[in-house]
N, C-alpha and C positions, 0 to 999 in steps of 0.2 A: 672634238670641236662641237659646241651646243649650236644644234640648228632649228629651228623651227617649221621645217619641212613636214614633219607628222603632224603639229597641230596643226599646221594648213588645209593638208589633207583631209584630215580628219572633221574640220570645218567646211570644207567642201562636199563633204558627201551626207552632209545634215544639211547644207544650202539644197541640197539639191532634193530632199527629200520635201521640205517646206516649199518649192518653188513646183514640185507639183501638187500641191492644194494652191497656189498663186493660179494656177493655170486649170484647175477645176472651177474656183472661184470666177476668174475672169469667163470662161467657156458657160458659166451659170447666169450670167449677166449683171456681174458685182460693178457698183459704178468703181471711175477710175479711184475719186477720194480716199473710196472704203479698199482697193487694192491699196493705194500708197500706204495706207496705215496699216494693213495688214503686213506688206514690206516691214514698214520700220519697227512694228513688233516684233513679228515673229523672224524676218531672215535677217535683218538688218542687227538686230539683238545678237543674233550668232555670228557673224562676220564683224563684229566689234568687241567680245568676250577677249578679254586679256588684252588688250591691243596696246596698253599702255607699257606692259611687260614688254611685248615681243617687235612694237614700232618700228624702235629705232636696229633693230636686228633683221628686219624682213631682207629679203635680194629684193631684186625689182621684178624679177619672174615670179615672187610668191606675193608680192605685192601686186603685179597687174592679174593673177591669178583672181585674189579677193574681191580686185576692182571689176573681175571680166564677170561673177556671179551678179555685182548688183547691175550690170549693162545687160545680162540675162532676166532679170527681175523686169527694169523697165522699159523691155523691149514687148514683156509679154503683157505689163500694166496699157502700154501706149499702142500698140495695137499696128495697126494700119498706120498709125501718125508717126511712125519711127522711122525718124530718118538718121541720123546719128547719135551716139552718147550724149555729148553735150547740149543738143536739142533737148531728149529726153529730161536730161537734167533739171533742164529752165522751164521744159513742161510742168514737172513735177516738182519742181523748187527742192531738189536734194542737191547736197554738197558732193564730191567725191572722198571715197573712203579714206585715201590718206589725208585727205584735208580734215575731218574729222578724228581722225587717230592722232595726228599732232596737236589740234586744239585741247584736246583728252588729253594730252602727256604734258602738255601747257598748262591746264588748269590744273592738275595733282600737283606740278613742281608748284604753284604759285601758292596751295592749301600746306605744300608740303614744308615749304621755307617759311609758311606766317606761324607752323605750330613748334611750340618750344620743344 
């Protein structure tokens, strides 16, 4: 049975490596802007690698897994202002991860069905 439990993994312990320079950064006194684009460069880029592959395959425990890294990211971008996920969210105007992994597997079927 192909599961995608290692690359999970494996994806989580590179978030977590980039989310302590998130947490160096923010402790330096990076405004929030330049942390949010620091997110969606650096950790935000590795918790969406392959994701058009492995989407429609995750559980929902490897899926809230991916989702509980960026709720880790913008708990440390927002600071004292965190009050929950979805707050953060609208502070910071990010989508949630699976919402973006579908629109990703969206557009490739849509580029994938125009090309002969």
């Amino acid at each position: 049975c192909l599961t995608w439990t290692a690359h999970i993994e494996y994806t989580v312990k590179r978030v977590n490596r980039a989310i302590w320079q998130l947490t160096r950064f923010k402790r330096l006194g990076a405004p929030q802007d330049k942390l949010v684009t620091f997110y969606i460069l650096k950790i935000r880029s590795i918790l969406m690698f392959g994701s058009i592959c492995f989407h429609s395959s995750l559980t929902g425990e490897l899926s809230d897994n991916l989702e509980l890294q960026q709720r880790k990211s913008l708990s440390i971008i927002i600071g004292s202002q965190y009050r929950n996920y979805n707050h953060a969210r609208s502070l910071t105007n990010l989508p949630r991860l699976d919402d973006l992994r579908e629109k990703a597997c969206l557009q490739w079927a849509i580029k994938a069905q125009a090309d002969p």
